[in-house]
C-alpha positions as CSV (number, residue, x, y, z in Angstrom):
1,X,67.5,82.5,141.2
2,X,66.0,80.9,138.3
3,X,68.1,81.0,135.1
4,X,66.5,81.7,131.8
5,X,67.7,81.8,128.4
6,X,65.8,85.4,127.7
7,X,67.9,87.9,130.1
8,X,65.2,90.9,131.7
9,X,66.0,94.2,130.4
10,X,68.9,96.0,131.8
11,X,70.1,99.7,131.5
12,X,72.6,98.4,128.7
13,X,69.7,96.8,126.7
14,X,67.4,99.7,127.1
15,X,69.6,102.1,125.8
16,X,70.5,99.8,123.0
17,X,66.5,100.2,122.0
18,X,66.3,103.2,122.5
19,X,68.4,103.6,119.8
20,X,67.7,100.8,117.0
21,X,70.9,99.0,117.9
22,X,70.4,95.0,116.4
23,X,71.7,93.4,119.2
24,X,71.5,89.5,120.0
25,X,71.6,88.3,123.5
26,X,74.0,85.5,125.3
27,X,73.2,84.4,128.5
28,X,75.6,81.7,130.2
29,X,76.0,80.3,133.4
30,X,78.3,83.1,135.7
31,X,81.3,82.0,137.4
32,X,83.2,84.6,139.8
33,X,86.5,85.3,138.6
34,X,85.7,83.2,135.3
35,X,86.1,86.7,133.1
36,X,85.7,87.1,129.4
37,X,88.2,83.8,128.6
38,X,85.0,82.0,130.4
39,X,82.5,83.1,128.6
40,X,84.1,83.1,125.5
41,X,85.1,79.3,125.8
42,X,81.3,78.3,127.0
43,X,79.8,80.5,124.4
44,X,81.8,79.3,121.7
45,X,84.0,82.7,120.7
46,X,87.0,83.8,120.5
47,X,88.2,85.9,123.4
48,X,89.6,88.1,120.9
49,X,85.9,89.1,120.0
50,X,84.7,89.2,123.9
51,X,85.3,92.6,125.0
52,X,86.2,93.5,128.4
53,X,84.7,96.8,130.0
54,X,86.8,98.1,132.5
55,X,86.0,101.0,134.6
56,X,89.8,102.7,135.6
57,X,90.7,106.2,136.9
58,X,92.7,108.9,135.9
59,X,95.8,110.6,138.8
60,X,92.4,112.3,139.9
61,X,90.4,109.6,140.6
62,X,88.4,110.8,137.3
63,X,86.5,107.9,136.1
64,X,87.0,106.0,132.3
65,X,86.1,103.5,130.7
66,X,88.2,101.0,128.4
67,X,87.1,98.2,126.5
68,X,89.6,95.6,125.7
69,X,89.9,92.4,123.9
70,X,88.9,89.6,126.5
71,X,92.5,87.9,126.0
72,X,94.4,90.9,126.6
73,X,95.6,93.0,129.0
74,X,95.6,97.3,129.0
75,X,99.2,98.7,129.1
76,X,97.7,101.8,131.5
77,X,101.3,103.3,130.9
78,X,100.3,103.5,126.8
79,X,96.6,104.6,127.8
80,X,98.0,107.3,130.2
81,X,100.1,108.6,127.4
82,X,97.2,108.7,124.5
83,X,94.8,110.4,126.3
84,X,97.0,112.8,128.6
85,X,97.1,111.6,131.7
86,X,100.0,111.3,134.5
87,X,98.5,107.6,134.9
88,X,95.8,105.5,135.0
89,X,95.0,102.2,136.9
90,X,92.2,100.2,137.5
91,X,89.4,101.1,140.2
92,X,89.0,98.8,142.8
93,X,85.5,96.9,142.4
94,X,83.4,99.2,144.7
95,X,84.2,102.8,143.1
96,X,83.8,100.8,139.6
97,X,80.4,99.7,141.4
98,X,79.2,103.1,141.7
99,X,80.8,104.7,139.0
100,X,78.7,101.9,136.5
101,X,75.6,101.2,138.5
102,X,76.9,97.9,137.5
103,X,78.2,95.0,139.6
104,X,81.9,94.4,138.3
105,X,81.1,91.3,136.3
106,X,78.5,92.3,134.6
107,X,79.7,96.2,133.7
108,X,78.7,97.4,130.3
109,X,79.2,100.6,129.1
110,X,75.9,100.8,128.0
111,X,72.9,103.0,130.2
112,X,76.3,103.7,133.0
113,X,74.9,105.6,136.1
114,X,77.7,108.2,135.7
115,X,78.2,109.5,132.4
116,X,82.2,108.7,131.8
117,X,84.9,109.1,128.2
118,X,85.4,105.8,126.7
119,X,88.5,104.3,125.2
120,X,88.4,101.5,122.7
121,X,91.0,99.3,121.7
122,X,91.9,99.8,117.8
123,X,91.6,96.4,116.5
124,X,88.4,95.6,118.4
125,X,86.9,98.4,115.9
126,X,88.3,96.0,113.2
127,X,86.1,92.9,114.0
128,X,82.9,92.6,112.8
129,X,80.8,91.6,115.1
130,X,81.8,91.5,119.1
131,X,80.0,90.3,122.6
132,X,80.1,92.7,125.2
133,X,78.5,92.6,128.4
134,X,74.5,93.3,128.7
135,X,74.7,94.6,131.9
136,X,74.4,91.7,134.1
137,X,76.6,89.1,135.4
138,X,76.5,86.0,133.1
139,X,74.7,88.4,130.0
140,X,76.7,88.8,126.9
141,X,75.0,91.1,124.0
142,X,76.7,90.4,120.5
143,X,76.6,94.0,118.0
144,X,78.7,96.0,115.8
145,X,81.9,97.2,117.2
146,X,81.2,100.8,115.9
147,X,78.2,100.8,118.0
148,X,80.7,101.6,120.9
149,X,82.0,104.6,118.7
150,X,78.4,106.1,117.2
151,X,76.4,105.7,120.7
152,X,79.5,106.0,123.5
153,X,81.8,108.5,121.2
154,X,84.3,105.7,122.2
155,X,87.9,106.7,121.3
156,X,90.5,104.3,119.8
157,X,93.8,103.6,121.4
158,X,96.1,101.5,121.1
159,X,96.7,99.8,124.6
160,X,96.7,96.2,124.3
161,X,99.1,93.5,126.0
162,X,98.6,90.4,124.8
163,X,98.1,88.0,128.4
């Protein structure tokens, strides 16, 4: 596959459009397993300001989504408790697959398949300007934090382990 420095739309930068969202793109080169610490160190940020989407599940195998600072971890025993839940954990990468329509890697929670409640970590609504994923592997799009809360209805909690 050729690489390019202008990423083709995805379902995350569509929906951003579609709604007037200024958004910048990031593309890098994609390493498996390299994670948001990766991409912050070759794009030049501060992991603190990469934010992680991660697709979990509820006792009921009810999908969410979180989003998390890149250099931190989510205390699923804190998120359980905020939003009422027995527990949460992680879904492994196939049911996050088809909860998305993402490949894990490159999930945002922009333009999902499934339509799923989205958590946000407190003091990423704090920053002022973030990189979260596009919607592709090796795609970073940099906006406004409260873009998560005005198009997602993102709610904060307070989850974060530092890593």
């Amino acid at each position: 596959m050729a690489k390019s420095s202008h990423v083709s739309e995805t379902p995350a930068t569509q929906m951003l459009k579609a709604h007037g969202v200024a958004f910048s793109e990031h593309p890098y080169a994609y390493v498996e397993d390299g994670g948001a610490q990766y991409s912050a160190q070759v794009l030049g940020w501060d992991p603190y300001a990469v934010v992680k989407t991660l697709i979990m599940q509820d006792q009921d195998a009810k999908p969410l989504i979180v989003l998390m600072h890149g250099n931190c971890k989510v205390s699923t025993k804190n998120l359980a408790r905020q939003i009422g839940a027995k527990s949460v954990q992680a879904c492994q990468p196939e049911v996050a697959n088809r909860h998305s329509g993402y490949l894990v890697g490159g999930t945002s929670p922009f333009g999902t398949r499934r339509q799923m409640p989205v958590y946000v970590q407190e003091s990423i609504l704090a920053l002022p300007s973030i990189l979260i994923n596009g919607g592709r592997r090796g795609f970073l799009v940099q906006i406004a934090p409260q873009v998560c809360v005005q198009l997602l209805g993102a709610q904060a909690v307070q989850c974060a382990l530092a890593q």
